[in-house]
C-alpha positions in Angstrom: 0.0 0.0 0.0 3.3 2.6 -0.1 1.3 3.8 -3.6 -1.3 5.2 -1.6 0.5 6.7 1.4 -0.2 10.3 0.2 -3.8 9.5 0.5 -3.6 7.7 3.3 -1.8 10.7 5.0 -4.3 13.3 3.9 -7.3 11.2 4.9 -5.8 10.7 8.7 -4.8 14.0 9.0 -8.8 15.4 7.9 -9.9 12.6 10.0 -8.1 13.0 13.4 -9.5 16.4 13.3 -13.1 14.8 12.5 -13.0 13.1 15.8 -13.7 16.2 18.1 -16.4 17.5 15.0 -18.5 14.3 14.9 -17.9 13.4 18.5 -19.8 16.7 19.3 -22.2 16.9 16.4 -26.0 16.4 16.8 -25.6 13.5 14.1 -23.6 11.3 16.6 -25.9 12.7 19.7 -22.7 11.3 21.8 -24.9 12.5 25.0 -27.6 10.4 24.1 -24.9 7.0 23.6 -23.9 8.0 26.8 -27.3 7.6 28.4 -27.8 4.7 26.7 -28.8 5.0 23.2 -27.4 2.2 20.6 -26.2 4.3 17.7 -26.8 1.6 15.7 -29.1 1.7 12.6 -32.5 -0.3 12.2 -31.3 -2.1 9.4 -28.0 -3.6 11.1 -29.6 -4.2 13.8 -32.1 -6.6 12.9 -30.2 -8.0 10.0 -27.1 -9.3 12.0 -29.4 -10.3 14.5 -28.3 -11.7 18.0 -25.0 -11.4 18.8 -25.2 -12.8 22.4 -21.6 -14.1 23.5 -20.3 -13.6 20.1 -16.8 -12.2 19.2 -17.1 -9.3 16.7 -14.9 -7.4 14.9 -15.6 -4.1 13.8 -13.2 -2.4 10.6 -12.8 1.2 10.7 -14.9 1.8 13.8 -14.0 5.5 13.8 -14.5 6.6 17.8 -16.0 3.2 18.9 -19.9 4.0 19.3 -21.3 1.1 17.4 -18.6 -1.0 18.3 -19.5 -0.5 22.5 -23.5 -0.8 21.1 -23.0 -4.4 20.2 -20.9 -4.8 23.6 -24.4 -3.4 25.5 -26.3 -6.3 23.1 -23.6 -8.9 24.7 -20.9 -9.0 22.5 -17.2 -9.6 23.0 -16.3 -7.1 20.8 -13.0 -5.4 19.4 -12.3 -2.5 17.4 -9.6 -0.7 14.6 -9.5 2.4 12.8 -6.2 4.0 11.6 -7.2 7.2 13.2 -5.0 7.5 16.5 -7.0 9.9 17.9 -10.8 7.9 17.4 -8.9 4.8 18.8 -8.1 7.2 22.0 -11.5 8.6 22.2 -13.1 4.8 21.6 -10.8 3.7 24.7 -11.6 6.3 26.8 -15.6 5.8 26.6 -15.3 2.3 27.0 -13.7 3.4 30.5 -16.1 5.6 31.0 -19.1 4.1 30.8 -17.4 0.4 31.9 -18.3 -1.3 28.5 -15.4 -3.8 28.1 -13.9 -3.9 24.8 -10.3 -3.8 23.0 -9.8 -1.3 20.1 -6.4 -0.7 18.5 -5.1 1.7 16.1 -4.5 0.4 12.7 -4.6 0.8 9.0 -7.1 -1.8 7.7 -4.5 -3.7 5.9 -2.2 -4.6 8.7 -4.8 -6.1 10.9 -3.4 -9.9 9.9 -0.5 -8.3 11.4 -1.7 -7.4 14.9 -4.5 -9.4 15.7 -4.4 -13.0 16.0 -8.0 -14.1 16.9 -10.8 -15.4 15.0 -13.8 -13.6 15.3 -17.6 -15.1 14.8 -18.9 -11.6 12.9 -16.9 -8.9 11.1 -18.7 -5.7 11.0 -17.8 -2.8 9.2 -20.4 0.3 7.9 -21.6 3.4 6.9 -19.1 5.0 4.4 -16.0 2.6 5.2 -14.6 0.9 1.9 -14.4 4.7 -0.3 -11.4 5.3 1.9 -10.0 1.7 0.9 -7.9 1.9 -2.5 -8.4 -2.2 -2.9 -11.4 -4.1 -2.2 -9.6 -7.8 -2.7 -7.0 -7.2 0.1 -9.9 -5.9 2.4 -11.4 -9.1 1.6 -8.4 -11.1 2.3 -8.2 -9.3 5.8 -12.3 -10.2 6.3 -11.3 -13.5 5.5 -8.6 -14.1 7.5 -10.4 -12.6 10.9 -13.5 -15.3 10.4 -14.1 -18.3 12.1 -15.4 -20.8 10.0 -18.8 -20.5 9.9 -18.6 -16.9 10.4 -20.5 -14.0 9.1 -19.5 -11.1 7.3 -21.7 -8.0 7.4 -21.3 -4.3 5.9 -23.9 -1.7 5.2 -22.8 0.6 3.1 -23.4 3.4 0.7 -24.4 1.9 -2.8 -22.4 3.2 -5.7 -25.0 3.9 -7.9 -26.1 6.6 -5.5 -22.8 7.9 -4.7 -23.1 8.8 -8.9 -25.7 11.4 -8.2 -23.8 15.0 -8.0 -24.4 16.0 -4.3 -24.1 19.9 -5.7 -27.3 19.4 -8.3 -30.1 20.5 -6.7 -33.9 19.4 -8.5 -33.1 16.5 -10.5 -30.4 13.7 -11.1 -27.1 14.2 -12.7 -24.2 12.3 -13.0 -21.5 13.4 -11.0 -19.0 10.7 -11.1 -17.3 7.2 -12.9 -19.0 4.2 -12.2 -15.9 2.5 -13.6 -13.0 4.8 -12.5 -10.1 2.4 -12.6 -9.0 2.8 -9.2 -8.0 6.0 -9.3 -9.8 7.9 -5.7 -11.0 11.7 -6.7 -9.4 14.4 -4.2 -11.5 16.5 -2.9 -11.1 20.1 -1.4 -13.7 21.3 1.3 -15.0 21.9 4.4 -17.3 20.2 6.5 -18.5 17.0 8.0 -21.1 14.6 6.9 -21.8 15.1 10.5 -21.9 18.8 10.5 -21.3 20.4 7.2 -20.4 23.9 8.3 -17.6 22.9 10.3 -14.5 24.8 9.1 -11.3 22.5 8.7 -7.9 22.9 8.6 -7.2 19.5 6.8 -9.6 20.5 3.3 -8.2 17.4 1.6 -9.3 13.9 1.0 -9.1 11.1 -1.4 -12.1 9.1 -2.2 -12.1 5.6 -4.0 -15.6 5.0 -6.0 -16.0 1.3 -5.9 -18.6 -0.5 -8.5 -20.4 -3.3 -7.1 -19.1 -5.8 -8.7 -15.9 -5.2 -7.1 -17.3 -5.6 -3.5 -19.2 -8.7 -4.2 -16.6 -10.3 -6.6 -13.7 -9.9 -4.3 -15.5 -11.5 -1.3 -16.2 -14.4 -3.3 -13.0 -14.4 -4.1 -11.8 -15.3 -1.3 -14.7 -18.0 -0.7 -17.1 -16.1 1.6 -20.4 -17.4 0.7 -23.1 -14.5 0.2 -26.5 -15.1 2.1 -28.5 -11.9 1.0 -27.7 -9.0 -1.3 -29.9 -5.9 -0.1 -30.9 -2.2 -1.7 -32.9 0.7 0.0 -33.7 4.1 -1.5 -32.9 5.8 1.5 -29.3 7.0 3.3 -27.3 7.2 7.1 -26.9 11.2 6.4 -28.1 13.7 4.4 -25.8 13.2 1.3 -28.0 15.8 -0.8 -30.1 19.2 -0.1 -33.1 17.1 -1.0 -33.4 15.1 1.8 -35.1 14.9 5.0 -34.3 13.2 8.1 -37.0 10.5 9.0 -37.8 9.3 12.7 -35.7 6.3 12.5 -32.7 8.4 11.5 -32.3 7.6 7.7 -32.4 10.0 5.0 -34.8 10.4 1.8 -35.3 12.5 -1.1 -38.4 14.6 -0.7 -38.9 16.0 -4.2 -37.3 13.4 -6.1 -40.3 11.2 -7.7 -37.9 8.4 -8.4 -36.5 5.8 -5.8 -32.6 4.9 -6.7 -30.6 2.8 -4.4 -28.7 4.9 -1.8 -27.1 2.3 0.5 -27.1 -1.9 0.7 -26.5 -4.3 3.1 -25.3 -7.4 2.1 -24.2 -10.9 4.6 -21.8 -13.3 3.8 -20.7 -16.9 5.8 -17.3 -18.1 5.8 -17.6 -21.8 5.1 -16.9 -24.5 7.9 -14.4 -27.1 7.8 
């Protein structure tokens, strides 16, 4: 990955100073974890299902919120992000509030290198693999941190919705490559998907766009075996002007008359031996 350590550098740098944004920002409602709120989404929720004494592994956990909500559902859970200062701020709720759980700081790719257990789920969600430059070596680490006859799960923006221009306001325009041959667009701005008017110092990022095929190929790949492949016209955050937030916190278009698919979820079993 020494090809991509520019963009790996920009992106750590924008997101160490994301943690303090998002950890304060009404998005996260970090007072409202604290009291005892799962962050958690409908849709993981009940499509992972019970994870009662199960070990679960959550890639690119940012500041550890969902990872500690499946610790509150029982879980034996553990934690990585490459961002030092989410990993510090992951560590020090689960302190806080007692909620047992290991997190460690680590780029994605090195995780065969630091973590020797097999886990019974692998988690990972909610605008993870745009920041990965390779989707077969992120499916070679899933791989290697299942037990067999253990699930894989990720819910995830949907690339045919990340095409829509987020600046067009009143109808659909392309905005980006479907197929963009693995090169990640930079961008240049301020603001959080968790507060978009917060001024940054660290304006750049780089942003792989990854066609679906590449996410479900590279799983099978590596032999995971897919259980359900799922599509919803809806998003985690408000990606255009359009949208409105609904009660159970996802996002829709309100004058858009056509449904498109904004995230999926999709499950996968590692076979047993």
């Amino acid at each position: 990955m020494k090809d991509n350590e520019e963009y790996f550098n920009a992106n750590l740098k924008r997101w160490n100073e994301l943690v303090e944004i998002n950890a304060k920002s009404k998005s996260y409602d970090l007072d409202g974890f604290k009291s005892g709120k799962s962050s958690l989404f409908p849709i993981e929720r009940k499509e992972i299902g019970d994870v009662e004494g199960k070990t679960l592994l959550h890639l690119q956990c940012h500041f550890g919120m969902d990872t500690l909500s499946f610790a509150r559902m029982g879980a034996k859970v553990t934690g990585v992000d490459f961002s030092d200062k989410a990993i510090a701020l992951a560590r020090q709720l689960s302190k806080e509030l007692d909620i047992p759980a290991e997190f460690f700081n680590v780029n994605i790719y090195d995780v065969p290198d630091i973590l020797e257990d097999k886990f019974d789920i692998v988690f990972t969600s909610n605008g993870v693999i745009g920041w990965l430059p390779d989707l077969y070596k992120w499916a070679e680490v899933i791989d290697y941190c299942l037990k067999p006859g253990g699930t894989f799960y990720i819910v995830e923006n949907h690339p045919f919705g990340n095409l829509i221009d987020e600046k067009y306001e009143g109808a659909f325009q392309v905005g980006y490559d479907y197929f963009n041959k693995g090169k990640p667009y930079r961008f240049d701005e301020d603001g959080s998907y968790a507060n978009p008017d917060a001024k940054l110092q660290n304006k750049t990022t780089y942003d792989w766009f990854h066609p679906m095929e590449h996410v479900i190929n590279s799983l099978l790949k590596v032999g995971l075996e897919i259980e359900f492949f799922h599509e919803f016209p809806f998003s985690f955050f408000q990606i255009h002007p359009d949208m409105k937030r609904r009660e159970d916190r996802y996002w829709e278009f309100q004058t858009f008359k056509h449904t498109v698919p904004m995230i999926f979820s999709l499950k996968a079993r590692k076979k047993s031996y």
